[in-house]
Backbone as CSV, one residue per row, in Angstrom:
resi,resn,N_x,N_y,N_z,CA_x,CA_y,CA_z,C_x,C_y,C_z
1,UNK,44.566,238.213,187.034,45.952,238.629,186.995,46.788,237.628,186.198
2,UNK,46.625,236.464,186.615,47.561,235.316,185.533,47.035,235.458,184.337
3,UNK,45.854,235.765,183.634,45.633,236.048,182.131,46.877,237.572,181.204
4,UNK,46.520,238.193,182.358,47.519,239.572,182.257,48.894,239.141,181.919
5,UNK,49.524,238.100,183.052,50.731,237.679,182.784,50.725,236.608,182.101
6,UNK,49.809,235.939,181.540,50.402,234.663,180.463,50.525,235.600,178.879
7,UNK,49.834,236.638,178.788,49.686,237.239,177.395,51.209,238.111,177.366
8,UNK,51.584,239.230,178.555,52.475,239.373,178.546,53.905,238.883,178.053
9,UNK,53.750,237.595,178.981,54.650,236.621,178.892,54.939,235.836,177.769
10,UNK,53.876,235.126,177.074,54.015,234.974,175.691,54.397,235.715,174.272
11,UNK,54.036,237.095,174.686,54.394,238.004,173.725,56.150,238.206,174.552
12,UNK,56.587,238.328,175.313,57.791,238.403,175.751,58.650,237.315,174.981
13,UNK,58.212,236.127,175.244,59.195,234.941,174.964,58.900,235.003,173.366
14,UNK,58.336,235.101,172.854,58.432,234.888,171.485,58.869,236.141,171.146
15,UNK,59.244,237.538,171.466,59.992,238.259,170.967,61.285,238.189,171.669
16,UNK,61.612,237.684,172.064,62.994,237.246,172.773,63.734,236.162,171.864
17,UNK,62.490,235.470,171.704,63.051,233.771,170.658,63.672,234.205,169.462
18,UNK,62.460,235.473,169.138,62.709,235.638,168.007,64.025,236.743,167.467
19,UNK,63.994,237.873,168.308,65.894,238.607,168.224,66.357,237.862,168.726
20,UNK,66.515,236.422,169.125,67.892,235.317,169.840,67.911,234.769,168.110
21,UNK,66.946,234.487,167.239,67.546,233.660,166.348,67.596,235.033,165.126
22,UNK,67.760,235.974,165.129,67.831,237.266,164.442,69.724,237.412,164.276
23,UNK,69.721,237.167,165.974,71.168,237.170,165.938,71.558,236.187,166.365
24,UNK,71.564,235.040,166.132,72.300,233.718,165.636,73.042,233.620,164.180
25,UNK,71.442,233.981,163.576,71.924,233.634,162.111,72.629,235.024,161.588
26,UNK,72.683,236.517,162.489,73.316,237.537,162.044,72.506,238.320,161.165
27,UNK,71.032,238.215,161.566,70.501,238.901,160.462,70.959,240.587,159.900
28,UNK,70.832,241.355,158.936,71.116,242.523,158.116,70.886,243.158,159.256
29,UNK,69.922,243.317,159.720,69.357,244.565,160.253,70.054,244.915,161.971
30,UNK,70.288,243.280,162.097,70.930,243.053,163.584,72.732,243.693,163.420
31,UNK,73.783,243.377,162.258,74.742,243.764,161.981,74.784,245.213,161.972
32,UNK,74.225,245.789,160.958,73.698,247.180,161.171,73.671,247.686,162.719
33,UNK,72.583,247.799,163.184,72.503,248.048,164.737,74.065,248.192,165.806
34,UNK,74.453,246.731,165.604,75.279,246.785,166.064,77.125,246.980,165.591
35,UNK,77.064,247.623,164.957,77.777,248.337,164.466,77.714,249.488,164.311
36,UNK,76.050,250.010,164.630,75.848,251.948,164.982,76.421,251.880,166.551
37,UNK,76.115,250.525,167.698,76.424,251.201,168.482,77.696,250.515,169.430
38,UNK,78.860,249.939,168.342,80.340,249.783,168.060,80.146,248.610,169.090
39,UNK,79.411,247.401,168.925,79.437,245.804,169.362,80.019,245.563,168.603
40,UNK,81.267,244.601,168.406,81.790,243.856,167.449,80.459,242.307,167.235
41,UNK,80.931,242.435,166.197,80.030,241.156,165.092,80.175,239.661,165.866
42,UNK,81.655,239.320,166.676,81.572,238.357,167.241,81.175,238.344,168.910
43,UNK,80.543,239.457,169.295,80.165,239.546,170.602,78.398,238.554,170.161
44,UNK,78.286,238.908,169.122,76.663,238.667,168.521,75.930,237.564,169.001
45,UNK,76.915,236.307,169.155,76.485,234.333,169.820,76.192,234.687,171.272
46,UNK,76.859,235.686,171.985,76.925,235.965,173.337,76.235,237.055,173.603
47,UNK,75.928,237.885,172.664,74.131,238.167,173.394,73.050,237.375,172.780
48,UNK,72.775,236.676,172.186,72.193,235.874,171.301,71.251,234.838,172.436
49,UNK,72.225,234.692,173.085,72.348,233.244,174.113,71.262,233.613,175.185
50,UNK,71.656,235.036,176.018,71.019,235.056,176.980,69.615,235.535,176.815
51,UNK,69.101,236.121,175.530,67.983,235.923,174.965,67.411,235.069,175.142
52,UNK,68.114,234.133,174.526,67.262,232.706,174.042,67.280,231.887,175.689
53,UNK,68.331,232.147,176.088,68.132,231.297,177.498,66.692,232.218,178.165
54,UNK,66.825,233.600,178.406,65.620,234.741,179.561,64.101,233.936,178.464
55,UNK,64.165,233.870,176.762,62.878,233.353,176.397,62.305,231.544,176.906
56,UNK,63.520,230.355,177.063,63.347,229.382,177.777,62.962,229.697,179.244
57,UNK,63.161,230.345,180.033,63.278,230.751,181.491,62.068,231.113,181.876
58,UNK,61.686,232.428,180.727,60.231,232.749,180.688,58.767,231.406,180.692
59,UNK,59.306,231.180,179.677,58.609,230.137,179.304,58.088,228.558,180.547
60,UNK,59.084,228.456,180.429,59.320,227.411,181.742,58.557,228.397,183.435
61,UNK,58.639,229.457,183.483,57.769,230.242,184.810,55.974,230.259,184.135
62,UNK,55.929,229.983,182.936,54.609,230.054,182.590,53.883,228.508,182.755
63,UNK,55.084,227.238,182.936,54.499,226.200,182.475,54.736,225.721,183.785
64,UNK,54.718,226.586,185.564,54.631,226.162,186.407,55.843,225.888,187.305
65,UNK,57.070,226.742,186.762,58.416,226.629,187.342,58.367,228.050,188.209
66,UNK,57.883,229.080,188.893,57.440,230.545,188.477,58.940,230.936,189.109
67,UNK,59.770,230.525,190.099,61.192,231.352,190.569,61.787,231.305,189.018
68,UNK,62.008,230.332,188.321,62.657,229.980,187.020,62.459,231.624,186.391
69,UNK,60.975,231.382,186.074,60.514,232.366,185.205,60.925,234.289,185.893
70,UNK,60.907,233.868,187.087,61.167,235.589,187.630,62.587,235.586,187.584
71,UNK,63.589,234.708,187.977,64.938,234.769,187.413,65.273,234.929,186.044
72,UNK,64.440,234.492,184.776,64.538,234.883,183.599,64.356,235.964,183.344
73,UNK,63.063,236.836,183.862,62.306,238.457,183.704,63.528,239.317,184.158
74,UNK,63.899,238.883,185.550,64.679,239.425,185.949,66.281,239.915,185.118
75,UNK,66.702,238.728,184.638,67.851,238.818,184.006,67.768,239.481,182.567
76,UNK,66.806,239.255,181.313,66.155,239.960,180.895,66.004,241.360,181.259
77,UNK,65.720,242.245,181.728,65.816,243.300,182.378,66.912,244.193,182.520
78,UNK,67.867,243.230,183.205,69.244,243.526,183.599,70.043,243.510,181.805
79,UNK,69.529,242.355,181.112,70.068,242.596,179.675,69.653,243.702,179.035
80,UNK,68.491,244.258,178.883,68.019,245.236,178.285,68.013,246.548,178.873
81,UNK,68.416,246.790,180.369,68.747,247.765,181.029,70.417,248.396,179.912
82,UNK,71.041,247.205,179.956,72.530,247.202,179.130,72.229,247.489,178.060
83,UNK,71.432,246.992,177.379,71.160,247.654,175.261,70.769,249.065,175.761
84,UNK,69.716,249.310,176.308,69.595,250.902,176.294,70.773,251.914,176.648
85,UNK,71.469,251.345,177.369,72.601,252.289,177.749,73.519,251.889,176.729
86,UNK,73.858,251.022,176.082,74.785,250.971,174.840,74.199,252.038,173.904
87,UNK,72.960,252.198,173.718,72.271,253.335,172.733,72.441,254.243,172.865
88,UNK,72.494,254.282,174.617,72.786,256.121,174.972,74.218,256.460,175.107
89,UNK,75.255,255.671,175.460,76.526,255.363,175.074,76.963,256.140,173.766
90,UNK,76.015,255.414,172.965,76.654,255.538,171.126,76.007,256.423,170.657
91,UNK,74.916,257.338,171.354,73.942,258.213,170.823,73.345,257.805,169.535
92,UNK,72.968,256.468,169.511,72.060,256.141,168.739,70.600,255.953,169.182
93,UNK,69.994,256.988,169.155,68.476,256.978,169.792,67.559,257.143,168.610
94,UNK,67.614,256.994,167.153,66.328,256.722,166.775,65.705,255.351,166.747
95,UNK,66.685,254.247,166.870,65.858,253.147,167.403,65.987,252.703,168.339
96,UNK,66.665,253.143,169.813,66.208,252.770,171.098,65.198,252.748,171.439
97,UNK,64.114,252.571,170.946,62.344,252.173,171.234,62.713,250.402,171.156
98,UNK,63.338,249.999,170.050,63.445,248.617,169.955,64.196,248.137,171.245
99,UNK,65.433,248.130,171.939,65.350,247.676,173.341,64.653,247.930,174.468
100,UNK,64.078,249.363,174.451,63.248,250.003,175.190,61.978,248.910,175.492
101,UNK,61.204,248.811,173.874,60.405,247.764,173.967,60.743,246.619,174.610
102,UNK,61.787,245.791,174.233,62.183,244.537,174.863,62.031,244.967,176.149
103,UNK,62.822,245.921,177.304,62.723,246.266,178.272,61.456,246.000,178.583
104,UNK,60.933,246.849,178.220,59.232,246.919,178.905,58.676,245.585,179.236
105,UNK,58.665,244.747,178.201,58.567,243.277,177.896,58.878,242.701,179.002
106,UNK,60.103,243.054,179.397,61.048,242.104,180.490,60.231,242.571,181.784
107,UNK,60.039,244.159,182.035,59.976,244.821,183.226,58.694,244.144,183.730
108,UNK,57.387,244.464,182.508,56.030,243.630,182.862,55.751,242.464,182.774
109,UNK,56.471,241.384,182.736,57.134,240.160,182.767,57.212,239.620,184.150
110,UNK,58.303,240.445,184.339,58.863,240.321,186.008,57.795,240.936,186.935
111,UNK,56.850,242.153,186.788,56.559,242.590,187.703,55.022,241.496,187.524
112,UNK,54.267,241.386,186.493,53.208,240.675,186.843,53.431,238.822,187.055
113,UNK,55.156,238.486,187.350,55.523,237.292,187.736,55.525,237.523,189.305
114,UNK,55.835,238.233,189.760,56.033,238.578,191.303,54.642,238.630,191.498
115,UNK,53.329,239.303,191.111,51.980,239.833,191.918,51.252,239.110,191.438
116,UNK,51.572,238.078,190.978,50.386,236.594,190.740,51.017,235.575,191.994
């Protein structure tokens, strides 16, 4: 079961790391997005953050902190519960697979952090 959740988990935090510094630096594709589904451009540092904090959080439950890490999955979750409904909000659903995914990420994250 912990092999299940370290692969999980690693693929989680490094796609977390990686849309936290997507939208730091504001990448094209991130402006876009959020502007289909009417985020202003300076909300961008402040979701940015809790990314990058749920991918530290993660990380840190893998290296033996594990409440850390299920409070990260957890919150994670609760963030990406919010992008999907901004999608369905703005009826932008041909790429709600991309938070969807993150979701999933977060959901099997959290759930194989709890049953190890």
């Amino acid at each position: 079961m912990f092999t299940a959740y370290a692969i999980v988990t690693v693929i989680a935090v490094l796609a977390n790391a990686g849309i936290a510094v997507a939208d730091f630096s504001r990448a094209e594709f991130v402006l876009a997005n959020s502007a289909e589904v009417g985020l202003p451009q300076t909300w961008l540092p402040w979701l940015a953050a809790p990314k990058a904090a749920g991918a530290a959080g993660l990380l840190l439950g893998l290296m033996g902190v594990p409440v850390i890490g299920a409070a990260a999955a957890t919150g994670l979750v609760l963030f990406f519960t919010g992008a999907v409904a901004a999608h369905i909000r703005a009826h932008v659903y041909y790429n709600i697979a991309f938070p969807g995914g993150y979701l999933a990420l977060a959901v099997a994250s959290l759930v194989l952090a709890v049953a190890r």
